[in-house]
N, C-alpha and C positions, 0 to 999 in steps of 0.2 A: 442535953444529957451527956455525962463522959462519959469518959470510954470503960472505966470501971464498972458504971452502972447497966452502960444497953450491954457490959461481957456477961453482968448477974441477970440482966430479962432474956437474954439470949439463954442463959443454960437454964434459966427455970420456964421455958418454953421447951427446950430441949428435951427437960426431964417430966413437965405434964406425963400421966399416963395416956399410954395412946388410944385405952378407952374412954376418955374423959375427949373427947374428937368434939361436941358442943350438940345443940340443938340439929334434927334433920339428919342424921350418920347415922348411920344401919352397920351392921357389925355383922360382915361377912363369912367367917369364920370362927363356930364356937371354945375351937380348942380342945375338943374333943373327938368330934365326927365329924363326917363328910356331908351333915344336911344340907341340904340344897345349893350343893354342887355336882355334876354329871361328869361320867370320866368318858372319853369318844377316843377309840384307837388304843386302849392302854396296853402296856405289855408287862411281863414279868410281874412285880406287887402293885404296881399302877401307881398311887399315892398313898402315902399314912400318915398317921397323926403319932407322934413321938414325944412325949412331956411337952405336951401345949402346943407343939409346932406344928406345922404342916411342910412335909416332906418329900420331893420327888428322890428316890432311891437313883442312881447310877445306873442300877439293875432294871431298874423299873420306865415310868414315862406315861408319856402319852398325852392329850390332852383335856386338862382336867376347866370344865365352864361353869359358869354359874347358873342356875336353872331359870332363873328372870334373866329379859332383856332389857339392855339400858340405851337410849340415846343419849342426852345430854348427860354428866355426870363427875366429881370428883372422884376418883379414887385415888386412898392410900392404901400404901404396904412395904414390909419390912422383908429385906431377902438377905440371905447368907449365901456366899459365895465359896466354892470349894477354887484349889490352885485349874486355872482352864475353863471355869464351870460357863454352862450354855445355857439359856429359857429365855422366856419371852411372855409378855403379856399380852393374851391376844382382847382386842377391843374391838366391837363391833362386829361379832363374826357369828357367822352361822355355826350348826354345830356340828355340818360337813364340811370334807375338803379343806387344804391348804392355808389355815387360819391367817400367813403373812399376806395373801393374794385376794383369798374370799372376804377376809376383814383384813385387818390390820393388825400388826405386831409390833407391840412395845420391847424393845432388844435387853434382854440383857443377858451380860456377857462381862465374864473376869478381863477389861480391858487390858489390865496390866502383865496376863500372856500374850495378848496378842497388841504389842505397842504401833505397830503398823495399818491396822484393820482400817477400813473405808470406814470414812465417819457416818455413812448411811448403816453400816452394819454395826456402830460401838454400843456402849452399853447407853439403853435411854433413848437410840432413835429412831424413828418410824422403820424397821427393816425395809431399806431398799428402796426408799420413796423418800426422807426428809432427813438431811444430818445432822450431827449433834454435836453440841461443844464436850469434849474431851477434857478427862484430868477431877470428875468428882467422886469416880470410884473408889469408895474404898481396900486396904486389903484384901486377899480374898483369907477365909474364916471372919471375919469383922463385916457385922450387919450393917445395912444399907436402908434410908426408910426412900423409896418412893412416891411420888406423885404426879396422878395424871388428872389433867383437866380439859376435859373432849366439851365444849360448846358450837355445835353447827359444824364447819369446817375451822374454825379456831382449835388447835391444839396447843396446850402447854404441858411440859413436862420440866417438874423437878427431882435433881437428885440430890440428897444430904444437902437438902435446905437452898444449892442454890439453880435455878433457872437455866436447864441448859437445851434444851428449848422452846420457841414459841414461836409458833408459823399456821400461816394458812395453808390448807391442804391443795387449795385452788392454786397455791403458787407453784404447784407441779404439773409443769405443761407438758414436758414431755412424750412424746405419742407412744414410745415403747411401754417406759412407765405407767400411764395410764390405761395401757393395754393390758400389760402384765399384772395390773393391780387392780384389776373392776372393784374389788371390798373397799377402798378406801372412799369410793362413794353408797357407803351403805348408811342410812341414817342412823340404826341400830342394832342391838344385836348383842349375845352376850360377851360377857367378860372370862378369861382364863390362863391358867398355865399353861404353856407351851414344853414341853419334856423334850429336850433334845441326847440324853443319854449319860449326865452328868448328874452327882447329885445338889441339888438346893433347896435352901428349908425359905419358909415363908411362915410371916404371923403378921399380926395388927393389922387385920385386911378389913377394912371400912368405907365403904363409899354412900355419896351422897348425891342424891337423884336433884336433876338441875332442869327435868325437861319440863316444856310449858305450853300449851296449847297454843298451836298454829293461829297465826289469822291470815282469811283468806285472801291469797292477789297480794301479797306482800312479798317480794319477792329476799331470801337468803340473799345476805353480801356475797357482791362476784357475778349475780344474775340479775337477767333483765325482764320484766314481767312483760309479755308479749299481748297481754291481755287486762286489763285493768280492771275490772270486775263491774264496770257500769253500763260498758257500750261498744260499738262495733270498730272503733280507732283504733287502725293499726293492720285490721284485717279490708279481705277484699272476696268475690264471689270468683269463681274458677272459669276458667276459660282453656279448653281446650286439654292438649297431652303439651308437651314439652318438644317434641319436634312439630306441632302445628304451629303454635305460638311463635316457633322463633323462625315457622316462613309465613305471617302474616306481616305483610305491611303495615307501619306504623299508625296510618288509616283506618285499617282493620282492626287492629288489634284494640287500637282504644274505642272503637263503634261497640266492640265484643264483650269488652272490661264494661262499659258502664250497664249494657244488658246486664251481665253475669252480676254487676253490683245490684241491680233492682232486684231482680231473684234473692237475693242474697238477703237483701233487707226483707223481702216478705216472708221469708220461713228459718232466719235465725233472730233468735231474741236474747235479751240476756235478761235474766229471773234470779234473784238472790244472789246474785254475784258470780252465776255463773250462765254460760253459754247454752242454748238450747234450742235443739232443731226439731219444728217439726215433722221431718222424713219427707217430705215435698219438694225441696230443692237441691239446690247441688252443694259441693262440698266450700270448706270454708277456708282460708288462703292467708298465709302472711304476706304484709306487703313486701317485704325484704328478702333477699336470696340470702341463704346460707352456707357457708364451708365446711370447715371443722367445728363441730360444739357439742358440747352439754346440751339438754335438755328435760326441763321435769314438767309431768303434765298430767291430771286429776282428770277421769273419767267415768261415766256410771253408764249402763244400759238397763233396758226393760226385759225381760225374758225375751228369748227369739232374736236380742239383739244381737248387731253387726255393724262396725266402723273398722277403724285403722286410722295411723298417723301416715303418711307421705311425709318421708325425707328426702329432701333436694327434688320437689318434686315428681317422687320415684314411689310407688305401692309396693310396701308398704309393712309394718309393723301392726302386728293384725290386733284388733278388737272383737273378740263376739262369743254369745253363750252356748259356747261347745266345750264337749269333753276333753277338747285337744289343750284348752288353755289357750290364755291370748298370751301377745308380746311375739308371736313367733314370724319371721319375713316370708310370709305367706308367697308372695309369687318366686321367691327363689326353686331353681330349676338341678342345678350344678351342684348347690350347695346348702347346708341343712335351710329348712324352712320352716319347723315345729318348734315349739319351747323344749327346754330340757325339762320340765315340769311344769305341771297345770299348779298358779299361784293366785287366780281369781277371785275375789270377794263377789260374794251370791250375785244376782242380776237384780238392780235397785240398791246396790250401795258402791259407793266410792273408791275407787282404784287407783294406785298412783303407779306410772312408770318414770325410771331413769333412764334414758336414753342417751347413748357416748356413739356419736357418729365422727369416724378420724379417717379420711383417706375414704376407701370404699367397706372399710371393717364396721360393724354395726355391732354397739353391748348392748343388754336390755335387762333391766331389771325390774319386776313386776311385783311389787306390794313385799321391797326387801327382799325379794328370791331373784338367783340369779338366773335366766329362763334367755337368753342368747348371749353367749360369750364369743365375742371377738373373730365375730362370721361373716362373712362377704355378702355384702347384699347388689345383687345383681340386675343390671337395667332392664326395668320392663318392656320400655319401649325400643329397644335398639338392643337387639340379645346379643348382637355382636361387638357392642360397645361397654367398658366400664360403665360404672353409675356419674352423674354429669358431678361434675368440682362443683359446683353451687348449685342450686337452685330452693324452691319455697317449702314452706312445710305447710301441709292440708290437712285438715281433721275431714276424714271423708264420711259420704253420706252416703246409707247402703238401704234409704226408704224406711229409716224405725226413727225414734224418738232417742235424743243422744244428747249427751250432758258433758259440758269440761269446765274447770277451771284451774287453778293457780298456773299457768304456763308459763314457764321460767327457762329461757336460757339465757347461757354463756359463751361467745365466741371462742373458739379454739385456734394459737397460730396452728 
């Protein structure tokens, strides 16, 4: 093709109308009103709609979401930039709290005041977590069309047609960042503007739903399934506390492991792909010590029930059907021990936690709500001591009938 001909498929892709978006686009934005969209925090007019457009006023603000949540997902959109102007597309975000930190925030921002700005804060980049290539802004009053495309932790973002950028989320190791930023591991959650006190109009808002059902024990690129959904490899039966263990002689301790494995094998089974005990034996052990990491992990109880995860061989991240909610580090003493919110799915269905263990700081995120933020979790067994740099992770057993699967981590340096 010359160049003549892909300059004529270029502008008449250019110029398609941007409701003509193809098969599967949902069109977010009537043009009129504000259906189904939720404005959280507004101040002064909040948002309006102005001959077709949608508007955040100068005067006005705050954060305006969309009433469905999305995980996997395209979205496009067209912004108008004032001289300076500030907002943000928030993805993946609850419809409280700090949308750049609880989700994620798509930047945008009139680069062109600010020519110096950290490429994590330009227009188009993950605020504060992923940078961006620089230089596709255009003027400010001259529309802008957007595109974001969230798959798993795959992100792409374009602006004005070209690619500025496309990273994995997992390639932000950082421990501050990942502290400072729990939202960026939220599977889902809604979409929105972000109002920073400036005014910017927005239209052609359409996105297209990309998510597709799980299969289980598969583990997301970046993680390692700890658990394979057929059989007991990998795991091991419990033996002892963590200062027994490391004053048993080498003797001992493996006389003790193959007990603890026989127990192990007569009261845990695995049933449709997933783990299951019958409340009769003891808890259930990876073979490997762990440091720093991620962690995602499906669990279910029966009424009455009671478990927890052990980190670094430390009790624990609580499990059980109480008013209190689970996820919370039940034996901490010093420092909080209860969820910020009970996020439970009934007793008899399915539970997912994310678990961010850095240092001795512990996140928890329980069924996408955030229920322990970046709290010390302290040694059970040696109160005078921090929590140990490594050790195993247990799903414990507290005598009730207890269900896991997809167990997924990721090493952290």
């Amino acid at each position: 093709m010359n160049r003549r001909w892909l300059f004529l498929v270029l502008l008449l892709v250019w110029a398609i109308p941007a409701g003509a978006q193809g098969p599967g686009w949902v069109r977010l934005f009537d043009g009129k009103t504000l259906n189904g969209w939720t404005l959280v925090g507004g101040h002064g007019p909040g948002y309006a709609v102005e001959n077709g457009v949608l508007v955040c006023p100068a005067e006005g603000g705050g954060n305006l979401f969309t009433e469905k949540e999305y995980s996997d997902f395209v979205f496009r959109y067209e912004f108008k930039l004032m001289s300076g102007g500030n907002n943000g597309v928030g993805i993946r975000a609850p419809l409280q709290g700090d949308a750049a930190y609880v989700g994620m925030e798509v930047q945008i921002l009139d680069d062109n005041a600010y020519p110096d700005s950290d490429p994590k804060h330009s227009c188009s980049a993950i605020y504060d977590v992923l940078p961006v290539k620089r230089g596709a802004i255009r003027k400010a009053g001259e529309w802008n069309r957007g595109e974001i495309k969230a798959v798993g932790r795959r992100v792409t973002i374009k602006l004005n047609g070209k690619t500025v950028l496309d990273a994995n989320l997992n390639s932000a190791t950082d421990p501050a960042t990942l502290l400072r930023h729990p939202g960026m591991r939220r599977a889902k959650g809604h979409i929105g503007f972000l109002g920073h006190g400036s005014r910017l109009e927005f239209r052609n808002l359409y996105i297209r739903d990309l998510s597709r059902p799980e299969k289980d024990n598969r583990p997301p690129a970046g993680f390692t399934a700890l658990f394979n959904g057929k059989d007991l490899t990998g795991w091991k039966g419990l033996v002892a506390s963590p200062p027994e263990r490391a004053g048993m002689s080498r003797e001992a301790l493996a006389a003790a492991q193959r007990k603890a494995d026989e127990s192990m094998r007569a009261h845990w089974q695995v049933r449709d792909g997933a783990f299951v005990f019958d409340g009769k034996g003891g808890s259930l052990c990876a073979l490997k010590d762990y440091g720093n990491f991620e962690m995602t992990v499906d669990w279910k109880i029966l009424p009455g029930g009671d478990s927890g995860i052990y980190l670094r061989g430390t009790p624990q991240v609580q499990i059980w059907d109480n008013p209190v909610g689970s996820g919370g580090l039940y034996n901490n003493q010093k420092n909080p021990s209860q969820p910020l919110v009970k996020a439970d799915s009934p007793p008899g269905q399915w539970n997912r936690f994310n678990i961010l263990m850095i240092g001795d700081k512990v996140t928890v995120y329980l069924n996408d709500q955030l229920v322990v933020n970046d709290t010390t979790m302290e040694n059970y067994w040696e109160r005078d001591k921090s929590i140990y740099p490594t050790g195993q992770i247990e799903l414990q057993n507290h005598g009730n009938t207890l269900y896991f699967k997809n167990i997924y981590l990721r090493e952290l340096p």
